[in-house]
N, C-alpha and C positions, 0 to 999 in steps of 0.2 A: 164311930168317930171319923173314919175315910169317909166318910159316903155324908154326913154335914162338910167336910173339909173339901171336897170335891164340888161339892151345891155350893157354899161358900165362892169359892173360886173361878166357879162360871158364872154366877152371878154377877161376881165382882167384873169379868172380862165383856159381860152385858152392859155394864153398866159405864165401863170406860168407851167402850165402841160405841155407845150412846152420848155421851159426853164429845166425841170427837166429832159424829157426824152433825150431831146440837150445834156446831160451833160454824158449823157452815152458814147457818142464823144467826151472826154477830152483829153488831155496831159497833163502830166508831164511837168514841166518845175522849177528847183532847187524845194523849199517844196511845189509849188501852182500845182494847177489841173490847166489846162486852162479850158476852156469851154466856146467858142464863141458865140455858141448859147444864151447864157444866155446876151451877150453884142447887139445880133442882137435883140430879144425880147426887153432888155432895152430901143433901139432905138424906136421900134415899139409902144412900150407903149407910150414912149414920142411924136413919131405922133400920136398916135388914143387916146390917154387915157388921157393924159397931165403928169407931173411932182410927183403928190402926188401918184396918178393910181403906176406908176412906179418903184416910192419908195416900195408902197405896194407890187408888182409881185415881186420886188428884191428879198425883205425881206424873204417871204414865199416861195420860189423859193431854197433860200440858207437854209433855213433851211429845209426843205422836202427833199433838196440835203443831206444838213448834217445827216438828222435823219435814209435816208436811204445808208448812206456810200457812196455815189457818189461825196464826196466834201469835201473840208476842212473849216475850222475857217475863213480863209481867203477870204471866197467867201465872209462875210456881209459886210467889208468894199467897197469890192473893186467893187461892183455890185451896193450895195445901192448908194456908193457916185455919180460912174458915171452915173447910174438911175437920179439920182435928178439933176444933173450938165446938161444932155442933158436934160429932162425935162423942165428945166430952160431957156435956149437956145433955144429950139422949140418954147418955151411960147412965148418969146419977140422979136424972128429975123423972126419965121417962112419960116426958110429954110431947106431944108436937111442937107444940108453941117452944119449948124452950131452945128443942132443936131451931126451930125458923129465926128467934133471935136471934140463937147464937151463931150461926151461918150468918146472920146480915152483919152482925158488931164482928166476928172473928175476919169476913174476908174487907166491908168497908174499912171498918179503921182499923184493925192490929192488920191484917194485907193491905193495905192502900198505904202505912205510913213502914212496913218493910219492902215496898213497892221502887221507894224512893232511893234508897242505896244501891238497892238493885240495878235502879237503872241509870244511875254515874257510872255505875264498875262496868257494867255490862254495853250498855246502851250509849253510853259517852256523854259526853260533859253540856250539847244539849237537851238532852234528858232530864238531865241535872236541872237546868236553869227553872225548869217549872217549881214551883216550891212545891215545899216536902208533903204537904196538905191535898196536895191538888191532885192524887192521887185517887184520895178518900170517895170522890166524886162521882168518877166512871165506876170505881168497885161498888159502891151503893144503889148506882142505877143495874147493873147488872145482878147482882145479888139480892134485891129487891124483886128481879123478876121473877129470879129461878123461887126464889121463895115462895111470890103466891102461885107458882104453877105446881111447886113439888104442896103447897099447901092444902092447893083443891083436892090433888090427887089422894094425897093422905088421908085429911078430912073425910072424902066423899067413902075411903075403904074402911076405913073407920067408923062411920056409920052404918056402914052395911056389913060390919062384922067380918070384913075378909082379912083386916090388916092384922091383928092376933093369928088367925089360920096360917099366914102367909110369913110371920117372925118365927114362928113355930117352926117351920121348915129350915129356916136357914140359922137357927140357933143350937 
C-alpha cells in the first residue's frame, strides 16, 4: 500500500513539473496564456492517477506557474475544473475518448465561464469588461491542444499494449 502511495506521488510531482515547464510553450490568446501541456498532463493524471491526483497536479501546477510568472489567475479555474471533469469521466466510462471530452467541455466551457468572476475579483474590472463568454475561447484552443497531444500519446500506448502494464503500476 506505501509503496503504490509513494509511485503515486512521484508521479504525480512528474507530472506537475511537466506541467510547469510545458507552459513555457504558451500563447497568448485575448487575457489567457494557453498552455496545452498543462490540459495533456490533466488528461494523463486522470488515466494513471485518478480524478483527486489530478485536481491536486492542477492546483500546484498553476500556482508554481503563477508564483514564477509563467501564467495567469486564470490558469486555477480553468485547469482544475477540467482536471476533475476528466477525472470523473475516466473513473466511470474508462475510455480515452470520454477522458479527451471531458477535459475539452470541463476546462473550455465550465473553466472559461468560472474564468470570468475570477477575473473581476482578482484581475479588476478590466478583466471584467470582456464578456463572460469570451473566456470559453482561449480555454478551447488550449485544451484542444493538450488533448490531441495527451491523445496520440495514449492511443499510440494503447495499441501497443503498454498502457494497461503502466495503470497497473500506479493503481
Amino acid at each position: 500500500m506505501k509503496k503504490t502511495n509513494v509511485q503515486k506521488l512521484a508521479l504525480a510531482g512528474v507530472l506537475c513539473a511537466l506541467a510547469v515547464v510545458g507552459s513555457v510553450f504558451s500563447f497568448p490568446v485575448f487575457g489567457s496564456k494557453c498552455a496545452p501541456v498543462q490540459h495533456m498532463v490533466n488528461i494523463l493524471c486522470a488515466v494513471f492517477l485518478g480524478p483527486w491526483y489530478g485536481v491536486a497536479v492542477a492546483f500546484a501546477a498553476s500556482l508554481i506557474r503563477n508564483l514564477l510568472g509563467l501564467g495567469s489567475l486564470l490558469a486555477f479555474p480553468g485547469s482544475m475544473v477540467g482536471a476533475l471533469l476528466c477525472g470523473l469521466a475516466y473513473a466511470k466510462f474508462k475510455t480515452l475518448a470520454s477522458a479527451l471530452v471531458a477535459e475539452v467541455f470541463g476546462t473550455a466551457i465550465l473553466g472559461g465561464l468560472c474564468a470570468y468572476p475570477m477575473a473581476i475579483l482578482f484581475m479588476g474590472q478590466s478583466a471584467g469588461q470582456i464578456a463572460f463568454y469570451a473566456y470559453v475561447v482561449p480555454f478551447l484552443v488550449s485544451t484542444a491542444g493538450g488533448a490531441v497531444l495527451s491523445g496520440v500519446l495514449l492511443y499510440s500506448l494503447q495499441k501497443t499494449g503498454a498502457l494497461p502494464r503502466l495503470q497497473a503500476r500506479t493503481r
